[in-house]
C-alpha positions in Angstrom: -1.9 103.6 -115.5 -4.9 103.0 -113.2 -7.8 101.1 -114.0 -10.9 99.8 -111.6 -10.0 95.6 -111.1 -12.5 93.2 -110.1 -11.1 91.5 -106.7 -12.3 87.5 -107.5 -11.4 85.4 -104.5 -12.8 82.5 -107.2 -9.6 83.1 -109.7 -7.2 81.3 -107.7 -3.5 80.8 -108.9 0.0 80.3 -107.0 1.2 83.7 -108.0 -0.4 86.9 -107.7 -1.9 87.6 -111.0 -3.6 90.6 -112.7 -6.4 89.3 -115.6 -6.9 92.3 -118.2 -8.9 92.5 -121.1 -7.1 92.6 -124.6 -9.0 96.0 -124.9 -7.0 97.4 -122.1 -3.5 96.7 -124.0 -5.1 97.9 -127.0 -6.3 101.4 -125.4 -3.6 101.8 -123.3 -1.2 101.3 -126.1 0.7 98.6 -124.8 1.7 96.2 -127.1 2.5 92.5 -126.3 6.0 92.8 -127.7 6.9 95.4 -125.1 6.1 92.5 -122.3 8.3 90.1 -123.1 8.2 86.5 -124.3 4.2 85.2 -122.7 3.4 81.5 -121.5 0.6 79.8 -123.0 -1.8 79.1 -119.8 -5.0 77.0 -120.2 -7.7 78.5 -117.1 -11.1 77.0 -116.2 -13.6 79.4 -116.4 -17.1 79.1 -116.4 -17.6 78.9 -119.5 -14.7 76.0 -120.0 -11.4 76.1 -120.4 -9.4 79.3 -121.9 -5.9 79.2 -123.0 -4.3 82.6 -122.0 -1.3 84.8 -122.5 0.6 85.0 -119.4 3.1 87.3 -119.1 5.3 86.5 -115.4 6.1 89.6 -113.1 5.4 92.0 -116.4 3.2 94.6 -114.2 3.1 96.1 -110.6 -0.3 96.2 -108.9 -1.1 98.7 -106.2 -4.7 99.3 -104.3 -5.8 103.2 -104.7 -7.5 104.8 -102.3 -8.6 108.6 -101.8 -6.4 108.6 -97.9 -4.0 105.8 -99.0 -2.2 103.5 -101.5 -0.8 100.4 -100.4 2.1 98.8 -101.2 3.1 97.6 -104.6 2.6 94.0 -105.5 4.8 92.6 -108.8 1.9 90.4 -110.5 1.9 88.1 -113.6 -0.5 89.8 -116.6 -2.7 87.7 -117.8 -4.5 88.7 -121.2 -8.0 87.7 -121.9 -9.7 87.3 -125.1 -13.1 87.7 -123.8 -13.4 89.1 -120.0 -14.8 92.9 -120.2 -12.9 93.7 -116.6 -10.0 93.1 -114.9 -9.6 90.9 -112.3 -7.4 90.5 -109.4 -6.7 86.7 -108.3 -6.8 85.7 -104.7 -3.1 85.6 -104.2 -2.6 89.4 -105.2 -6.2 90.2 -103.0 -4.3 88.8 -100.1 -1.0 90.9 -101.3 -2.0 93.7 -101.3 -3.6 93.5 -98.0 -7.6 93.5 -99.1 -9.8 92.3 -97.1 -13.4 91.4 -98.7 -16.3 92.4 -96.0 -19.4 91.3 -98.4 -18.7 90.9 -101.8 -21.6 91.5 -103.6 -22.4 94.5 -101.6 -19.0 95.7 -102.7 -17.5 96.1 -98.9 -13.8 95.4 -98.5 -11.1 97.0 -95.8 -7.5 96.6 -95.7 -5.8 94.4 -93.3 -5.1 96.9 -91.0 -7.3 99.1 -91.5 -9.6 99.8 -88.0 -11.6 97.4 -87.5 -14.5 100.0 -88.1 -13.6 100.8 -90.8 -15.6 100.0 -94.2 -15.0 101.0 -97.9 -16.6 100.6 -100.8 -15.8 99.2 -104.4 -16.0 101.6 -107.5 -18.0 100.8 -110.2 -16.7 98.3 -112.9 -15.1 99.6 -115.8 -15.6 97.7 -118.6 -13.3 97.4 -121.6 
């Protein structure tokens, strides 16, 4: 499935990890059982703490790109009760090779990408 995900260098975690909205299991029709047995994981957000479902390895993350996809990154799936987006943490930014140029102006390259060579975020998709 493809989906538009937030790359937040703030989210950090050991693992690369893949933060999705409950709304995306629910219109995706995933279901929880289908992804195994989750840990309980308490994350400090800005609004305090969260305790989230955390399901290790359960998905594989890839960057798509009109000329290129890059490599496929196995990520923990987190669920949220409350974010509207998706969100990739800094471990599977620096994964899957993303570099991010200016963030709020939505410029990013990959690693090896020329050194020219600029692209452009999509616009969020909220859930």
């Amino acid at each position: 499935m493809e989906a538009v995900a937030l790359a937040n260098a703030g989210f950090e975690a050991d693992s690369p990890q893949l933060l999705v909205p409950y709304a995306f299991l629910v219109r995706s029709g995933i279901s929880p059982e289908d992804l195994g047995r989750p840990s309980v994981v308490e994350y400090d957000t800005a609004g305090g703490p969260v305790a989230m479902y955390v399901y290790r390895g359960a998905c594989r993350v890839a960057v798509v790109e009109q000329d290129r996809v890059s490599r496929e990154v196995e990520a923990d799936l987190v669920i949220s009760p409350f974010e509207r987006e998706a969100l990739m943490n800094d471990s599977l930014i620096e994964e899957l090779g993303v570099v991010l140029l200016s963030p709020r102006s939505g410029l990013w390259r990959f690693v090896d990408d020329p050194p020219d060579c600029t692209r452009r975020s999509y616009r969020p998709q909220l859930w």
